[in-house]
N, C-alpha and C positions, 0 to 999 in steps of 0.2 A: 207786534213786530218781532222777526226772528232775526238772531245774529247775523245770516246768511244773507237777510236782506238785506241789514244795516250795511253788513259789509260792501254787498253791491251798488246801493247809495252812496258811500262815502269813495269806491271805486269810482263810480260815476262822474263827483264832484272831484276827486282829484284830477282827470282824466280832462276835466274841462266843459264838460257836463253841463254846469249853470248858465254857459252859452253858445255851447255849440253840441251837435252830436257826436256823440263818442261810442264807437262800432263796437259790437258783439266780441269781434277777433282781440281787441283791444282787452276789453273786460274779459274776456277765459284767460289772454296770457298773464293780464296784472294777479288774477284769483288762481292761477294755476288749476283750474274746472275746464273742462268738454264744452265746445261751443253749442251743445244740445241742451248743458245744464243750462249756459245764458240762456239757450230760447227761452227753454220755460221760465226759471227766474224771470226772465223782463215781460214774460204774458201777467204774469201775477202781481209786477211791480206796476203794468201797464193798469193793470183791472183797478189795484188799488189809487190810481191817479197819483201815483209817485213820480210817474215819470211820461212822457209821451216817445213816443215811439214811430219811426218811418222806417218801415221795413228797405232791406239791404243800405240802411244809412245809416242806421244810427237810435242812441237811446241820448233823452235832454231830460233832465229833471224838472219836474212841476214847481209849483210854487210850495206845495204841500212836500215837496220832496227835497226840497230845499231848506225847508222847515225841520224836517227830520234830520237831515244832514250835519247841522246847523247843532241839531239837541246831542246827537252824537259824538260830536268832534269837540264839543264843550265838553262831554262830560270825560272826553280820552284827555283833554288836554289838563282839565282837573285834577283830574289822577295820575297823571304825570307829576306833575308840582307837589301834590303830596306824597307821591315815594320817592322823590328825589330827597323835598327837603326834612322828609321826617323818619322814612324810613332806611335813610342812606343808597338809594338807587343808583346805580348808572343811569344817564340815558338809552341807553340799549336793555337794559332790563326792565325799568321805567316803561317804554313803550310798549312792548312784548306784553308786563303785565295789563298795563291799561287797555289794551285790546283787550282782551277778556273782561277787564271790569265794567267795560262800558256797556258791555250787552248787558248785564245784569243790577246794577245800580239800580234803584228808582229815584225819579225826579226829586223824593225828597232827598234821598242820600245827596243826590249831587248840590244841593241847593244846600244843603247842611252842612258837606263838606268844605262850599267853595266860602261860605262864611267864615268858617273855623280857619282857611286859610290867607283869609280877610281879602277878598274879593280880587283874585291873582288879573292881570291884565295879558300876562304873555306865559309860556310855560317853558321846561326849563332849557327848551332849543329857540326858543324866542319867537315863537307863533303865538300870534295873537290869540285869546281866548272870546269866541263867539255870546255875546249876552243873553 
């Protein structure tokens, strides 16, 4: 999975995604991308069965892409919590880095981490953290 996609997933799900269709035009403005990069992005998120797709309506996320979504936004919200509370973060810097961290983390990091921070519930803007 690429950051690009991640990001487009998590786009996705923000946008409302998990239950209804969320339009092309929608995702270029959120991503600041060319509505030609969504096509393609959502042909490749479509093949991967991340998401289902009705043309001129809309992209909805799979159950598999909700699953992904789900592993992402835990691990941005992990890392949130730990540069706030360890490494003195803002929230505004905090998130900015945890984008980046989350594309690269492996599952063990984050499972290691969220121990060490002894299993956080909400992060540090009060979003719940996804199990």
């Amino acid at each position: 999975m690429t950051a690009s996609k991640e990001d487009y997933l998590k786009i996705i799900y923000q946008e409302g995604g998990e239950h209804r269709l969320v339009s092309n035009k929608t995702i270029a403005m959120k991503l600041s991308v060319s509505p030609a990069s969504v096509t393609e992005m959502i042909g490749k998120l479509k093949q991967e069965a991340l998401i289902e797709y009705v043309p001129y309506k809309g992209s909805m996320l799979t159950d598999k892409g909700k699953e992904w979504c789900m592993k992402i936004i835990r691990a941005h919200r992990i890392w949130e919590v730990f540069l706030t509370e360890y490494l003195g973060y803002t929230l505004k810097e905090a998130h900015e880095d945890a984008h980046l961290l989350e594309h690269i983390a492996s599952d063990r990091i984050i499972e290691r981490l969220n121990e060490f921070l002894r299993r956080p519930s909400h992060s540090p803007n009060g979003k719940s953290i996804p199990s």
